[in-house]
TORTI-566258 format. One record per residue: residue number from 1; x, y, z of N, C-alpha, C, O, CB in turn. Coordinates in steps of 0.02 Angstrom, whole numbers, plus 50000, padded with zeros to 5 digits. Glycine has a CB too. Layout:
N
<NUM, <X, Y, Z>, <X, Y, Z>, <X, Y, Z>, <X, Y, Z>, <X, Y, Z>>,
...
END
This chain:
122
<1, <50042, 49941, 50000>, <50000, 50000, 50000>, <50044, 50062, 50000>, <50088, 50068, 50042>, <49952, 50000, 50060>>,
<2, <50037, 50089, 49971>, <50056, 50170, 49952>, <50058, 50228, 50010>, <50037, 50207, 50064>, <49998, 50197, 49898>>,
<3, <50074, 50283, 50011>, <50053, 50313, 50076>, <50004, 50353, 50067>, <50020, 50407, 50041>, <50100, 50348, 50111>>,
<4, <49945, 50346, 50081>, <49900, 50398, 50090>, <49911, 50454, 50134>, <49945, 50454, 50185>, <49847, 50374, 50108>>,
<5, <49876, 50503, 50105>, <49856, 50578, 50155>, <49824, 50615, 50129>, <49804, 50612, 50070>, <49907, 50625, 50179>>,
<6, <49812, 50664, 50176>, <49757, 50699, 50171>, <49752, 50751, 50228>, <49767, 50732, 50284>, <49701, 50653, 50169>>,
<7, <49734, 50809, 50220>, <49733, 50874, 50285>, <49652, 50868, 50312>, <49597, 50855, 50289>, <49751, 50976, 50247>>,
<8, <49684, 50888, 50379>, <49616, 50862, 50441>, <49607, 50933, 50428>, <49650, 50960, 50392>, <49630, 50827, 50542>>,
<9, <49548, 50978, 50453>, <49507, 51044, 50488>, <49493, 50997, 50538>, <49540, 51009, 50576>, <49434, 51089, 50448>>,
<10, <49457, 50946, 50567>, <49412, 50929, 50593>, <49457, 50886, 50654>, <49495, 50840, 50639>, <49360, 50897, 50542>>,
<11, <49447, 50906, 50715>, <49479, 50846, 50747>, <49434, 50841, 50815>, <49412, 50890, 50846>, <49569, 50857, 50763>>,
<12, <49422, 50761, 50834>, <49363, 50753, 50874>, <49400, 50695, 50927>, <49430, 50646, 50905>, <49288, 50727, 50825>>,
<13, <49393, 50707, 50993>, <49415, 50667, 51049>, <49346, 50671, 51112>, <49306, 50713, 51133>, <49497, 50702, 51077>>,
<14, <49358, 50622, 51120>, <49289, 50612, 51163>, <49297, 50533, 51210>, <49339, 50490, 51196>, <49211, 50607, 51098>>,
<15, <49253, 50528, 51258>, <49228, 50490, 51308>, <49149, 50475, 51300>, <49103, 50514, 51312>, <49244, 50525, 51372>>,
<16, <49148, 50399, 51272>, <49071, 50401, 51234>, <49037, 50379, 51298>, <49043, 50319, 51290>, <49054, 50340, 51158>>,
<17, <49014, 50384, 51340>, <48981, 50353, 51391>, <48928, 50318, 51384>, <48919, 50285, 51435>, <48967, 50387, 51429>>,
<18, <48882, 50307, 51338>, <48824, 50276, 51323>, <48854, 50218, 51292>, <48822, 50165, 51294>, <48774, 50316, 51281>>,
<19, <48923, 50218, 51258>, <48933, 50153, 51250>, <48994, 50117, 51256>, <49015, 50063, 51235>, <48914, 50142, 51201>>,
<20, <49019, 50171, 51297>, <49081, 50142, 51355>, <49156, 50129, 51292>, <49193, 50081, 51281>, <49045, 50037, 51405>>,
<21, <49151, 50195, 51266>, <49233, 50175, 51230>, <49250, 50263, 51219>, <49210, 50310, 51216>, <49230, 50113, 51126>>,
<22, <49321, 50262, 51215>, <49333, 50326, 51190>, <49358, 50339, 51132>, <49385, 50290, 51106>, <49365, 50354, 51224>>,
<23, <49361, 50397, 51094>, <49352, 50394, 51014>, <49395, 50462, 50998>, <49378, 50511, 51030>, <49260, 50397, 50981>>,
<24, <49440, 50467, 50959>, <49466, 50512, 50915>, <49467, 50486, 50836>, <49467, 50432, 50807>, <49535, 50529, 50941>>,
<25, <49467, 50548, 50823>, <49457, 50561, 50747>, <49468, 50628, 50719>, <49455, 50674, 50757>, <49391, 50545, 50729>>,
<26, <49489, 50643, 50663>, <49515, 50687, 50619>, <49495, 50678, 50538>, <49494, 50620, 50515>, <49587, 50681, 50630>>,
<27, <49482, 50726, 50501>, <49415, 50732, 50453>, <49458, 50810, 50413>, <49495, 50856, 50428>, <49312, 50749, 50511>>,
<28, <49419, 50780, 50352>, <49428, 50846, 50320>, <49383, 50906, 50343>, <49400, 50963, 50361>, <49417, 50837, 50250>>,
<29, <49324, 50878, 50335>, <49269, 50939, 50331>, <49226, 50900, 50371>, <49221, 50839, 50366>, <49234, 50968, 50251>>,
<30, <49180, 50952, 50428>, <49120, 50928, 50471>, <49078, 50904, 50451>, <49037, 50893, 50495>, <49091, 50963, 50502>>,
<31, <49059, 50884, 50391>, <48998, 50875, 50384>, <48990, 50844, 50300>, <48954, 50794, 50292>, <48961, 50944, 50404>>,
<32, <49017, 50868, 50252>, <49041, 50845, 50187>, <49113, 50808, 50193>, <49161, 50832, 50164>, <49045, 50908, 50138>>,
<33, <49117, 50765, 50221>, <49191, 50714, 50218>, <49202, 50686, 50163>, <49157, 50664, 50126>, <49196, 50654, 50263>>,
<34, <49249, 50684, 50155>, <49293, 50634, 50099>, <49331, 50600, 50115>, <49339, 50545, 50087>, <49328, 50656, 50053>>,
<35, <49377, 50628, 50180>, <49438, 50586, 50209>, <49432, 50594, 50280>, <49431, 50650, 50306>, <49514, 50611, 50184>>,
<36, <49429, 50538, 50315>, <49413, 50519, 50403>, <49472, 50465, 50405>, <49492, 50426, 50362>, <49319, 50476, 50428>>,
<37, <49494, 50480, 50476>, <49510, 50418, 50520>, <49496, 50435, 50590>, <49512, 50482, 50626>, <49586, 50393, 50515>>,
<38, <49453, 50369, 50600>, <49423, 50358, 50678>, <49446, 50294, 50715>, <49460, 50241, 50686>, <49340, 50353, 50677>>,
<39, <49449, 50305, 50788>, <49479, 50254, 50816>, <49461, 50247, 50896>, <49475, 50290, 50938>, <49552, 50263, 50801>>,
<40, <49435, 50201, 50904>, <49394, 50179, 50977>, <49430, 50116, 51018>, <49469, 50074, 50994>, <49309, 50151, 50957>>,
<41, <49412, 50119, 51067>, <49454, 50091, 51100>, <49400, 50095, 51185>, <49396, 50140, 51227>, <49535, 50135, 51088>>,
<42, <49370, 50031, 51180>, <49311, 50018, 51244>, <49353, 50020, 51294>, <49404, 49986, 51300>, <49265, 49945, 51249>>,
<43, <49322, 50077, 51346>, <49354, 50076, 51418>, <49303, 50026, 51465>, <49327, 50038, 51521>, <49360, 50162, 51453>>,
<44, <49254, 49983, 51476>, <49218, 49945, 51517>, <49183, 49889, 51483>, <49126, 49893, 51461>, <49175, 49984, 51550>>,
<45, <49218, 49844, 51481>, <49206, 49772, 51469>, <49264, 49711, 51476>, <49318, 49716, 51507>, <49183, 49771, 51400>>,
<46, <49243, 49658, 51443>, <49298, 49617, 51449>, <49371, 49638, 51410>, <49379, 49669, 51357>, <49271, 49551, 51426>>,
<47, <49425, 49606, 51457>, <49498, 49629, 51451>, <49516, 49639, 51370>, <49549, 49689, 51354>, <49552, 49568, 51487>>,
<48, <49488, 49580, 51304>, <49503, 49574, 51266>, <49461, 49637, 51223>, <49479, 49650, 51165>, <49503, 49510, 51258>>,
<49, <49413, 49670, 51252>, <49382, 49734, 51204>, <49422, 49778, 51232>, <49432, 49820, 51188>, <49299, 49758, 51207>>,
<50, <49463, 49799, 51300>, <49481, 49862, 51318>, <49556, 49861, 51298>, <49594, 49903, 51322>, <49465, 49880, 51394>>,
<51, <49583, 49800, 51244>, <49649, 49813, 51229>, <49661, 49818, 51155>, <49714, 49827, 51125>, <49689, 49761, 51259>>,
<52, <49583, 49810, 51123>, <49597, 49806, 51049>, <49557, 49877, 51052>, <49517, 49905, 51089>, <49565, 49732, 50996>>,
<53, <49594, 49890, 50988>, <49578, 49955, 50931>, <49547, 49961, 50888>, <49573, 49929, 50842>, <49613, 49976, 50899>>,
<54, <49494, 49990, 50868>, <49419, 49968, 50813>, <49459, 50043, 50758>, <49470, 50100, 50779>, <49293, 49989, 50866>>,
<55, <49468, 50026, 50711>, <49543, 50079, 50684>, <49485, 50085, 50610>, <49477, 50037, 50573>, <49660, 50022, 50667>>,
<56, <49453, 50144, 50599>, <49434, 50138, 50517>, <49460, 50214, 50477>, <49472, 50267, 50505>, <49334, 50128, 50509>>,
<57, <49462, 50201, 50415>, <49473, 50270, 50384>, <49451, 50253, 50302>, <49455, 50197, 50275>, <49563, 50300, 50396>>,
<58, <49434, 50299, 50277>, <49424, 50325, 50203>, <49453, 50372, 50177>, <49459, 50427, 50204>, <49370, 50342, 50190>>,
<59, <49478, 50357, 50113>, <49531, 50431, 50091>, <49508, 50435, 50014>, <49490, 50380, 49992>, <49640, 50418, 50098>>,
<60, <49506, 50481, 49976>, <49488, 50488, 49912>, <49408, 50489, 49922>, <49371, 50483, 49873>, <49519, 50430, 49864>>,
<61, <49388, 50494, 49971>, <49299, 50483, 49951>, <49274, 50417, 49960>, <49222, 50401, 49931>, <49278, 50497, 49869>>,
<62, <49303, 50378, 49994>, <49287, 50298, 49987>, <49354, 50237, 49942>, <49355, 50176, 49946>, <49204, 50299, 49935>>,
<63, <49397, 50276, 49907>, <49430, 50249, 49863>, <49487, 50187, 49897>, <49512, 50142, 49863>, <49461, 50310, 49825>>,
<64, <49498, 50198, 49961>, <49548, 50183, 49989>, <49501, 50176, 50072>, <49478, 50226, 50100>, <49614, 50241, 49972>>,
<65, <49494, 50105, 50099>, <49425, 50081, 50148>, <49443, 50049, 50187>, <49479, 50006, 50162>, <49368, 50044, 50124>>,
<66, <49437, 50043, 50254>, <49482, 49999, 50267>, <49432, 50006, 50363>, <49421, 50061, 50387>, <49584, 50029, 50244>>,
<67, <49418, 49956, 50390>, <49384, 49936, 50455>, <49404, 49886, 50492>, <49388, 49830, 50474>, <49327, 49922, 50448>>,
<68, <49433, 49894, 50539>, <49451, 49834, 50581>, <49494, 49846, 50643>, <49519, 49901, 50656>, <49486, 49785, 50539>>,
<69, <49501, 49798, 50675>, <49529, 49779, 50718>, <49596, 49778, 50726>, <49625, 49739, 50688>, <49510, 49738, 50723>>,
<70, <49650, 49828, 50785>, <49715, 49818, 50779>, <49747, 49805, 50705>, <49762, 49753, 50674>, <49727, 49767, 50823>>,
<71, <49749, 49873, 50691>, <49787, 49847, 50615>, <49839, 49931, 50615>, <49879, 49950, 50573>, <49705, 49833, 50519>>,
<72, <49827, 49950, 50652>, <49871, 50025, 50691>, <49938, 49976, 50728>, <49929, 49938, 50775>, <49807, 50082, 50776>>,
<73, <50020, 49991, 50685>, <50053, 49960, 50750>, <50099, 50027, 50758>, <50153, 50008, 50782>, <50099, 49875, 50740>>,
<74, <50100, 50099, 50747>, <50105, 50153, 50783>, <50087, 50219, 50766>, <50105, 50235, 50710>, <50156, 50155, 50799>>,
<75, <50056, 50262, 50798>, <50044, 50321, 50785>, <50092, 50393, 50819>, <50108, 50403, 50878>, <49978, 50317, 50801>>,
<76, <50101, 50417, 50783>, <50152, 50476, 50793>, <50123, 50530, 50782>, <50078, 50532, 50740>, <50211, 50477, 50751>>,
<77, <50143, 50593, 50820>, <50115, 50638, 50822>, <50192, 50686, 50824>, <50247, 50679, 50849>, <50059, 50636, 50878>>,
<78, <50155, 50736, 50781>, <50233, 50783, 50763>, <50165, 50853, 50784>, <50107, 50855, 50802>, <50287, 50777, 50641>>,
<79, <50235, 50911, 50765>, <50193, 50974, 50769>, <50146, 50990, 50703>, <50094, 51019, 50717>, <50243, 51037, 50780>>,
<80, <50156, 50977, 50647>, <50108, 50963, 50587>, <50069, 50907, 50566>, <50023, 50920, 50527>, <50138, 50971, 50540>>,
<81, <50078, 50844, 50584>, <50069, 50782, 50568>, <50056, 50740, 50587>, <50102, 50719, 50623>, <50093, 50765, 50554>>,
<82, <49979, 50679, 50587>, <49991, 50636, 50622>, <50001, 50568, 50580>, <49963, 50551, 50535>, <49943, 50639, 50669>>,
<83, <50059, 50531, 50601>, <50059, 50488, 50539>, <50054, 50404, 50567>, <50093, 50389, 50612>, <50137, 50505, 50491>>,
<84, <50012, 50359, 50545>, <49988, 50295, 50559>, <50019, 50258, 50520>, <50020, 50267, 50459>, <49922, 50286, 50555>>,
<85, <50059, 50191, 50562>, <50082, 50144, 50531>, <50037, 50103, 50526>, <50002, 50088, 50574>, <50132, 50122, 50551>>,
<86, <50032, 50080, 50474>, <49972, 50016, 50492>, <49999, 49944, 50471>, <50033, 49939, 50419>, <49892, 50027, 50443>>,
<87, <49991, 49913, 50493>, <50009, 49834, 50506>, <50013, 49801, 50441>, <49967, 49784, 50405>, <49952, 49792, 50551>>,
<88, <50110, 49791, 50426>, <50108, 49760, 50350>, <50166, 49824, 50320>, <50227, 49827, 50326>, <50007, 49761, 50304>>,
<89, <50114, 49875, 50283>, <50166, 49911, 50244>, <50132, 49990, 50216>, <50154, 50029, 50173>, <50191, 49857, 50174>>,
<90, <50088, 49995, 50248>, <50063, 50052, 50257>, <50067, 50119, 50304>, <50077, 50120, 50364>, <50022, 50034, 50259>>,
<91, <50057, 50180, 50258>, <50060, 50234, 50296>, <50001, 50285, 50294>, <49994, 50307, 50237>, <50118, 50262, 50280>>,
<92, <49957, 50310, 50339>, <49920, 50362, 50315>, <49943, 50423, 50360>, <49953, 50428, 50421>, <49842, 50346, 50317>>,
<93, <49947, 50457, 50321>, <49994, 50556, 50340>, <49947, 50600, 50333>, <49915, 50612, 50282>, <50063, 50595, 50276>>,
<94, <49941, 50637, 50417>, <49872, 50686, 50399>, <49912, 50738, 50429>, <49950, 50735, 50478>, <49783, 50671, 50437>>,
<95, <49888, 50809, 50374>, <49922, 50848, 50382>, <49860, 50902, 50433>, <49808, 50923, 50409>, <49958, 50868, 50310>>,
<96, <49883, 50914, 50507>, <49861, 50921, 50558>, <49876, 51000, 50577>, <49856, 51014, 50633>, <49885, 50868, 50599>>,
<97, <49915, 51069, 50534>, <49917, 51110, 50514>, <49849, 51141, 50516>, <49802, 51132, 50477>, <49946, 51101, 50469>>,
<98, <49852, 51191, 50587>, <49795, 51225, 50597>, <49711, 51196, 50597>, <49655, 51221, 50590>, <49804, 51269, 50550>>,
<99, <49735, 51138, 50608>, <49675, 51084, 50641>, <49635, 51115, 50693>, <49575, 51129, 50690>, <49708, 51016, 50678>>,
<100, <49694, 51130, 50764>, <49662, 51143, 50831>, <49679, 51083, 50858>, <49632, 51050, 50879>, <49584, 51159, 50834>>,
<101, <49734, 51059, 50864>, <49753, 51003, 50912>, <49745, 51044, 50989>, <49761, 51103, 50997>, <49839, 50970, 50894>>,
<102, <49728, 51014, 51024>, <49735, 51039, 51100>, <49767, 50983, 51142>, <49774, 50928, 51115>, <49661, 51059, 51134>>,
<103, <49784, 50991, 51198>, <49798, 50943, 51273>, <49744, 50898, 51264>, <49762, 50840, 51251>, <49792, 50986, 51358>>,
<104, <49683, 50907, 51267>, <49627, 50860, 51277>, <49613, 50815, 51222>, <49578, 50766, 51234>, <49567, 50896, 51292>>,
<105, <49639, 50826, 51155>, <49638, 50761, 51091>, <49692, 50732, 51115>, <49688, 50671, 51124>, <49647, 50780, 51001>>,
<106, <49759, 50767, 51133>, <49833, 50755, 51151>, <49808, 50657, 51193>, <49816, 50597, 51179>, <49873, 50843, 51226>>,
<107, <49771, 50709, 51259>, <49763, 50637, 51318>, <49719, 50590, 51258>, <49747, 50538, 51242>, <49701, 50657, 51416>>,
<108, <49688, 50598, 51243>, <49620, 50552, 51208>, <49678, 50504, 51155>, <49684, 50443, 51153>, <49541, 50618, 51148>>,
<109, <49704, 50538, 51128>, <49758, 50491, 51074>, <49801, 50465, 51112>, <49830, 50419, 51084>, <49804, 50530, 51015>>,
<110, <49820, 50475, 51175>, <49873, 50423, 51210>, <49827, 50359, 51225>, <49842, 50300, 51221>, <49911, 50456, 51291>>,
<111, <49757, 50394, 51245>, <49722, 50337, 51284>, <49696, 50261, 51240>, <49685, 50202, 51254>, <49653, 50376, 51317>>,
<112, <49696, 50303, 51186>, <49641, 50248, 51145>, <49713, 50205, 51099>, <49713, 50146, 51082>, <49563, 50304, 51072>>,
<113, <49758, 50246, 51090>, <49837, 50216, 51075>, <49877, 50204, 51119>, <49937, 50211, 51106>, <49877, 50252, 51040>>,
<114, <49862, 50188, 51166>, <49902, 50168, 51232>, <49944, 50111, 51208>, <49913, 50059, 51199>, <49854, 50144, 51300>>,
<115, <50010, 50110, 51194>, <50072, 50091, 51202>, <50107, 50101, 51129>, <50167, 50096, 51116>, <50072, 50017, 51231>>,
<116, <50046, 50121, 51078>, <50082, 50154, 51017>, <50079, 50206, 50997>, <50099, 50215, 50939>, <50075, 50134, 50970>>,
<117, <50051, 50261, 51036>, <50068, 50321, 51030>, <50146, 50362, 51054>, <50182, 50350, 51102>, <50016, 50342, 51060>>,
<118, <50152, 50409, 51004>, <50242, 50434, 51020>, <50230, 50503, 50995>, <50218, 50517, 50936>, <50320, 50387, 50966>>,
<119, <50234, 50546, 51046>, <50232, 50619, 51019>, <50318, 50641, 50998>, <50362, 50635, 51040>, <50195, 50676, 51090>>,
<120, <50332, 50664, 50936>, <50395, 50678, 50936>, <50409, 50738, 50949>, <50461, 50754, 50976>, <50421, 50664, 50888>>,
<121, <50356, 50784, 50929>, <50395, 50882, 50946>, <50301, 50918, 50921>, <50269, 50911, 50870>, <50504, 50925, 50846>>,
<122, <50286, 50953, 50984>, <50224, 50995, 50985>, <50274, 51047, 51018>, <50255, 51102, 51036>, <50145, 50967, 51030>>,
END
């Protein structure tokens, strides 16, 4: 696989409580998307849901699809960039340039990437 990317506006971190997982994600546009990646990660259930990663993204509009389970083996976070290795030989590069990253996506992406998240320089 090739490296995809694509520039976020949109970046979303949260604590779903109604269904017990927490979720970040980054998007082109609020509401007309073309390019998403979302990623959950259940904080209350059995051991084997609160250690896997429900990892999906679309790039081109659907062109490039991809849903599943632990298939993230690290995510990096730079001061422009967040870039996802994914399991095998893939890369997707989002250019995170006046997004609005804050502290509070910061914690949410350690949590839900807990042991493959690596901030290199904010």
């Amino acid at each position: 696989m090739e490296k995809l990317q694509f520039r976020a506006k949109v970046v979303y971190g949260s604590k779903e409580t109604a269904n017990k997982y927490y979720m970040v994600g980054l998007a082109d546009e609020k509401f007309d998307t073309k390019n998403y990646f979302i990623a959950q990660r259940s904080y209350d259930g059995e051991d084997e849901d609160t250690e896997q990663i429900y990892f999906e993204y679309s790039i081109n509009n659907g062109e490039y699809y991809n849903a599943q389970y632990d298939i993230c083996e690290k995510l990096t976070l730079t001061k422009d960039k967040v870039i996802i290795k994914i399991k095998g030989d893939g890369i997707i590069e989002i250019d995170i340039t006046g997004a609005g990253i804050n502290t509070s996506f910061i914690d949410y992406m350690n949590t839900v990437f807990e042991g493959l998240f690596e901030i290199e320089y904010i």
